[in-house]
N, C-alpha and C positions, 0 to 999 in steps of 0.2 A: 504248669500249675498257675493259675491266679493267685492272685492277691488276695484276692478272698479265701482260696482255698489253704494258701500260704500261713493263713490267721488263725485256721484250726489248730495247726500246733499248740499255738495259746491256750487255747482250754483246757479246763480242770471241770469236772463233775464228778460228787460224792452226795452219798447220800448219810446223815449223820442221823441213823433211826433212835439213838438214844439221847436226842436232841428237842429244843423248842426253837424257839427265836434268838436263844443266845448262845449260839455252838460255840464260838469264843470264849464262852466264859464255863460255858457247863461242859463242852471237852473240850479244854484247851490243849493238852499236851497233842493231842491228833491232828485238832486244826491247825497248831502251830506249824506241825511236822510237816501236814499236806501242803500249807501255804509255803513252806520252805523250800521243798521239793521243788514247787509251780516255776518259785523267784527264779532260783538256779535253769529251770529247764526254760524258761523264758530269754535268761540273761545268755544262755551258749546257744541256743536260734539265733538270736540276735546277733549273735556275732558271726557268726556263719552267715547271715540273710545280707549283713555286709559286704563281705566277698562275692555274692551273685551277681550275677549280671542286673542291668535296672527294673526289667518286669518283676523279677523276682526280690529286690531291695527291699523290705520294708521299710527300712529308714529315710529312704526316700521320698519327696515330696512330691511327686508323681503322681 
């Protein structure tokens, strides 16, 4: 796996159809939830991507 490919994990896509420009503020309690979920699924990659060897590091400056 690349690094690049390695970075999809990071992603989030949702589509918020009861939404404008302020899904923050007009659904919050969802966006909050989704964004909460993101952090956490972010922060335990992260921590696993630590223990990989260096292609696979993302913390690395490589």
């Amino acid at each position: 796996m690349s690094k690049a490919g390695a970075l999809l994990i990071f992603l989030l896509f949702a589509v918020f159809d009861r939404s404008g420009h302020n899904v923050q503020i007009e659904q919050q309690q969802l966006f909050n939830q989704l964004i909460g979920e993101w952090i956490i699924r972010v922060e335990e990659t992260s921590a696993v991507s630590a223990k990989l060897p260096i292609p696979f590091n993302l913390s690395s400056k490589n």
